[in-house]
C-alpha positions in Angstrom: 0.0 0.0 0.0 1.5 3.7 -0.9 5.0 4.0 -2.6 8.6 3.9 -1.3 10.5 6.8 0.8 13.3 8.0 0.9 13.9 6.7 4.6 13.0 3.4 4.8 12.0 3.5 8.2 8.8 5.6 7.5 7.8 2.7 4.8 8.2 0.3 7.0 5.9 2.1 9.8 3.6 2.4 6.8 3.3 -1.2 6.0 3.1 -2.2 10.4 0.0 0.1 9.9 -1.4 -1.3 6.9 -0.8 -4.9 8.4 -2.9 -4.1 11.1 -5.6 -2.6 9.4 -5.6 -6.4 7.8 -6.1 -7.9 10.7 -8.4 -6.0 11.9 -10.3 -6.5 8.7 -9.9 -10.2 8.7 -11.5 -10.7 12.2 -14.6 -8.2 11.1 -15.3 -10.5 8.3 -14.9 -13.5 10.3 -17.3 -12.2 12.3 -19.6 -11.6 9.5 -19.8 -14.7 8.3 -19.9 -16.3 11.6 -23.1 -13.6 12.0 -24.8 -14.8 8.7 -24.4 -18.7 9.1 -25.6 -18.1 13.0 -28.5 -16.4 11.9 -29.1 -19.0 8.8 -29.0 -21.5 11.6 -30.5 -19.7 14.4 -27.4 -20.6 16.4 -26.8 -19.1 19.3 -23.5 -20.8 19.9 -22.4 -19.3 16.7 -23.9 -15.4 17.6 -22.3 -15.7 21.1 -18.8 -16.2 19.3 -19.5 -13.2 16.9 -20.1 -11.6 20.2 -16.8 -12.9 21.7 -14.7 -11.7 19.1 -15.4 -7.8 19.5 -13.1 -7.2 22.2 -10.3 -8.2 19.8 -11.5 -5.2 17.2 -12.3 -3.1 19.9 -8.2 -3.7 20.9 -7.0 -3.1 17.3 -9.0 -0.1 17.0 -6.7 1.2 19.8 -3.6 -0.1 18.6 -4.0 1.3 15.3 -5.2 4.6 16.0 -2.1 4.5 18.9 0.1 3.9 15.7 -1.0 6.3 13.4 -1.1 9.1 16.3 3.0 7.9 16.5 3.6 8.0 12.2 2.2 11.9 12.4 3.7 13.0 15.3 7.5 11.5 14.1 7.6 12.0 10.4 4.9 14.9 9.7 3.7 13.3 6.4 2.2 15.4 3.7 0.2 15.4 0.6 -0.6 11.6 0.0 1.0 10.0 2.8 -1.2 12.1 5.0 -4.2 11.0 2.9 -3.3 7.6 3.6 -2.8 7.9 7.3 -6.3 10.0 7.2 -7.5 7.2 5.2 -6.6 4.4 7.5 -7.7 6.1 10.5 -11.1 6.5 9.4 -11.7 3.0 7.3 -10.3 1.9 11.4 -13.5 3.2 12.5 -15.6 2.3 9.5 -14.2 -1.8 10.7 -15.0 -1.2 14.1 -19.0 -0.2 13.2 -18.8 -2.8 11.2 -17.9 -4.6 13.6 -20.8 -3.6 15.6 -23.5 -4.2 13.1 -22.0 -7.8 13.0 -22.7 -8.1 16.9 -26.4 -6.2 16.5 -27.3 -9.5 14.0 -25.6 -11.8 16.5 -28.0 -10.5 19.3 -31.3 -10.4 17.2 -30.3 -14.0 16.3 -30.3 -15.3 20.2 -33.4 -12.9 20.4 -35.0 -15.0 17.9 -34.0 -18.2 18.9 -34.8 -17.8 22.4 -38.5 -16.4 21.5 -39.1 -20.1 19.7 -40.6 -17.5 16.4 -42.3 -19.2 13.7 -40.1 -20.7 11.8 -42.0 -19.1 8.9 -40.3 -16.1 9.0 -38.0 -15.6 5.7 -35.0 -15.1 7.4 -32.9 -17.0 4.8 -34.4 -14.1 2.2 -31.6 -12.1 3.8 -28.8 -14.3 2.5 -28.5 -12.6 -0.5 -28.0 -9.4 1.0 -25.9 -10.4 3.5 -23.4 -12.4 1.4 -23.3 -9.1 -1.0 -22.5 -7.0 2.0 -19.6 -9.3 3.2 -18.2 -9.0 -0.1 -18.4 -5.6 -0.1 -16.5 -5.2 2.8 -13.6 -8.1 1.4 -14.1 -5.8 -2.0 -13.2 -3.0 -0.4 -10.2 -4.2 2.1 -8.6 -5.0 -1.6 -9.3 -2.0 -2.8 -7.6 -0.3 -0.5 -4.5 -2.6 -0.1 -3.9 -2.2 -3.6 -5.1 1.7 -3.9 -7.6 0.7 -6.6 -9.7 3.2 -8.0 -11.6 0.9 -10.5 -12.3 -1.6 -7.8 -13.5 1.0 -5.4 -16.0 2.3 -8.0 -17.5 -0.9 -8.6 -18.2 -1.1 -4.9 -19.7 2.0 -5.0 -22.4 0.8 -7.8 -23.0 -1.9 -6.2 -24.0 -0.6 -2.8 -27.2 0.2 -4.3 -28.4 -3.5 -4.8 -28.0 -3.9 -1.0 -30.6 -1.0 -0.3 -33.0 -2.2 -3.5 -32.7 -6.0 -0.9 -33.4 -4.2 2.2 -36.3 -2.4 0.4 -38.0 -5.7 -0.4 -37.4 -7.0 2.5 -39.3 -4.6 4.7 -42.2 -4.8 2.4 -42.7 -8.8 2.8 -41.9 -8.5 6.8 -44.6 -5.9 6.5 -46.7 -8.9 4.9 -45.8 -11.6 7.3 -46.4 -8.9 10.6 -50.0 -8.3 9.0 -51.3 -11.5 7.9 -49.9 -13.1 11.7 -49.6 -10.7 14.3 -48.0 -13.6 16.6 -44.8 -12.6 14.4 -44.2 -9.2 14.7 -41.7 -9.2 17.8 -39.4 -11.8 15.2 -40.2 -9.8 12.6 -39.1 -6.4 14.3 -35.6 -8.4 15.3 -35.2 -9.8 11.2 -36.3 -6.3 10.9 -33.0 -4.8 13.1 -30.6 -7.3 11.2 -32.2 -6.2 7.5 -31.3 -2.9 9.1 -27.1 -4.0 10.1 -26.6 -5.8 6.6 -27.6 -2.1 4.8 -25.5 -0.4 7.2 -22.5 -3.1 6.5 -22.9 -2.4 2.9 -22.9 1.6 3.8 -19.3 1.1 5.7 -17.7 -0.9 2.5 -18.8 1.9 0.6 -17.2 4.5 2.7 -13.6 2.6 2.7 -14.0 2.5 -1.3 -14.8 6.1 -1.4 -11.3 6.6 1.0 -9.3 4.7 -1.4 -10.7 7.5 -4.4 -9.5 9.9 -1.6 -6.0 8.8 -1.0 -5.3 7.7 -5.2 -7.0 11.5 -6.3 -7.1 13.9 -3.7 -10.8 14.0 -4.3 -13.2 13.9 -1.5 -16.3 12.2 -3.0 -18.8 11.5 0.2 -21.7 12.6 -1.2 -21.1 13.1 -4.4 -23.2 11.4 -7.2 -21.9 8.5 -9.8 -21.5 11.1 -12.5 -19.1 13.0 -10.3 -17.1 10.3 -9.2 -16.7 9.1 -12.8 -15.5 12.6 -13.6 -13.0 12.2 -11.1 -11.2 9.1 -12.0 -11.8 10.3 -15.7 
């Protein structure tokens, strides 16, 4: 990630912090998954794991912002190195909500499992949203460890098949909580994790739109398709 320095010190400071944005990556996604098989399976063994394993991002999120504060304060970066350290720092906190969301699903899951819901309820209708989500977020990790804008654009198009799932999956729950009222406490829970799944997809985009930042200089949040395609024009 980034291009070689004159002191190769700095570079290697560099690539400790890209490592551990990695890692702190990896275990978000293996919490992911472990989040969508638990809820395929209504397992609460599995969501009490997902649960388990945010104390570990919670660390990294320290550690890395620790060594980041350490990279500014000793070598002053500019231009894109300071891009890049801005970059990492907040795609940190984008993991770490991700993170989150993961734990919010894991939660709803033992929620659901404990409430013995129907077993009606079309919580595997989620699976396509949550495996896109997921690979948003591995999408966008390689995006960024390879600074590529074309990859990071595609993410950003295809954020908006997540929210077209979410959409039609609010509108059957809707169904379900009408036609059998004895299912509206499940369906407020699949409700919750429809909700964390968008939100995953939201943070993968905002890492992709960082790696546009740090490649072009251009800050992009907010900015339509058209724009961002002028920009990497």
């Amino acid at each position: 990630m980034g291009e070689k320095h004159l002191s190769s010190q700095f570079d290697l400071e560099l690539n400790a912090v890209s490592s551990r944005i990695m890692e702190l990556g990896g275990v978000v996604e293996s919490q992911i998954d472990l989040a969508i098989s638990a809820l395929a399976s209504f397992s609460p063994g599995m969501a009490d794991e997902v649960i388990l394993r945010e104390t570990r991002v919670n660390q990294l999120e320290i550690d890395i912002d620790q060594e980041l504060t350490n990279v500014i304060a000793r070598r002053q970066p500019t231009a894109r190195d300071l891009r890049l350290l801005i970059a990492i720092s907040k795609t940190t906190t984008n993991l770490e909500r991700v993170g989150d969301e993961a734990v919010k699903i894991a939660r709803m899951v033992k929620s659901i499992s404990s409430s013995g819901a129907p077993k009606a309820l079309p919580a595997t209708e989620l699976k396509i949203a949550s495996n896109l989500a997921d690979r948003l977020i591995r999408d966008a990790l390689d995006a960024l460890a390879r600074l590529d804008v074309e990859a990071a654009a595609r993410i950003l198009r295809e954020d908006d098949l997540i929210d077209a799932e979410f959409g039609g999956f609010v509108r059957k729950l809707i169904t379900y909580m009408m036609e059998d009222p004895r299912t509206i406490s499940a369906s407020l829970d699949l409700l919750f994790i429809a909700k964390a799944i968008e939100r995953i997809g939201d943070h993968a985009k905002n890492i992709a739109e960082f790696v546009i930042y740090i490649v072009k200089g251009a800050d992009i949040r907010h900015a339509s398709m058209e724009q961002v395609n002028a920009v990497l024009r």
